[in-house]
C-alpha positions in Angstrom: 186.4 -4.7 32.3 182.7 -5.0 33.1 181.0 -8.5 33.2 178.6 -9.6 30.5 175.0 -9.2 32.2 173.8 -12.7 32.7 170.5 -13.5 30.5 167.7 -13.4 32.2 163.5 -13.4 31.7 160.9 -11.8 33.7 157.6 -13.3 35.2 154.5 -11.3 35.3 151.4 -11.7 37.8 148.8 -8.8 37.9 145.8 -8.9 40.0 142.7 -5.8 39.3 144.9 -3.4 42.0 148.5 -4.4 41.6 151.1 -5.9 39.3 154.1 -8.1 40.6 157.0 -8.1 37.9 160.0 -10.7 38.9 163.3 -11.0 36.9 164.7 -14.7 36.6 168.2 -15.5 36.0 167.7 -17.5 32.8 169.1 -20.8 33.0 169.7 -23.6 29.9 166.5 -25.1 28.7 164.3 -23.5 30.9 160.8 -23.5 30.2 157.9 -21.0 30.9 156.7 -22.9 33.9 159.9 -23.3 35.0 160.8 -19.7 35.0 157.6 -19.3 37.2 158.7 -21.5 39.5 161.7 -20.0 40.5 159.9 -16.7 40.2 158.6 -17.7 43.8 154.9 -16.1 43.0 153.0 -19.5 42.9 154.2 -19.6 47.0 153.2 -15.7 47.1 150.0 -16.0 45.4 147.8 -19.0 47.0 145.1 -18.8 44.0 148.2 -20.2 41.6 149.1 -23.4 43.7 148.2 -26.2 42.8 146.5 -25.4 39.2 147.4 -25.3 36.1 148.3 -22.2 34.7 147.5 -20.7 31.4 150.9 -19.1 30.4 151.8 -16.8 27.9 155.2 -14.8 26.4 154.3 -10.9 25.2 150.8 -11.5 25.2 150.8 -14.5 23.0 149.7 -18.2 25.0 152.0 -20.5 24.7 152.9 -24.6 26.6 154.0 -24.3 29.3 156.9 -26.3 28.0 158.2 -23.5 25.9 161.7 -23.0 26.1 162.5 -19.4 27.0 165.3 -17.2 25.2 166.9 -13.8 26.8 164.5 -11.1 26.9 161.3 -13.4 26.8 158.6 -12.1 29.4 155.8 -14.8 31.0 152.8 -13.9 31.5 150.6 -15.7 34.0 147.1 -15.3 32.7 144.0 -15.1 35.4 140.8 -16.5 34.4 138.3 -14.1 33.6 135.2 -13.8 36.0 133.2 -12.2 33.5 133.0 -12.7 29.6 134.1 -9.6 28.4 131.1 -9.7 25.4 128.3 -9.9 27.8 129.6 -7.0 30.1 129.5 -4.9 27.0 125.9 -5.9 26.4 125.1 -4.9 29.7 126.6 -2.0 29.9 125.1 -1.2 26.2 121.6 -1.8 28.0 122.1 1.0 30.3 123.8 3.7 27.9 127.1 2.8 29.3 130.3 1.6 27.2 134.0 0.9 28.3 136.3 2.7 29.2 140.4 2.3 29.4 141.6 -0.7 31.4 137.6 -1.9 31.3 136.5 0.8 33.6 132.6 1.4 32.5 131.4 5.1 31.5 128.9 7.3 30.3 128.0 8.1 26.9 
């Protein structure tokens, strides 16, 4: 007889060159900070500690509070060092538009 697989959630941190994709044993009530605590990437990743993070399940933001269910993926969200809206303008202004993943092109 094969065990039941135990439930468990997965914690996502991407930075421009790499992604880092942890699976957490999901345990009773715990919440989306929680599950990135015991991810371990806040001791991994220096630019987490000590902030706050903006969190997020499947692309949606949600409190950090949220209680997870099986399955649920958190998503830790880096702040943007460019307003997406303005790098199109400027990149409009020299005949340029985006390309996949924000990479810039030629028309």
């Amino acid at each position: 007889m094969s065990r039941p697989e135990a439930p468990v959630v997965e914690v996502a941190y991407a930075l421009p060159d790499r992604q880092f994709l942890v699976r957490v044993e999901l345990a009773e009530g715990m919440t989306a900070l929680g599950a990135v605590e015991a991810s371990g990437l806040r001791e991994l990743h220096r630019e987490l500690a000590g902030r706050s993070l903006d969190l997020g399940i499947f692309g949606q933001p949600v409190p950090s509070d949220r209680r997870l269910k099986n399955g649920d993926r958190v998503e830790i969200y880096r702040a943007l060092t460019t307003d997406p809206r303005e790098a199109r303008r400027r990149l409009a202004a020299q005949g340029r538009t985006m390309g996949p993943a924000g990479a810039a092109r030629s028309r």
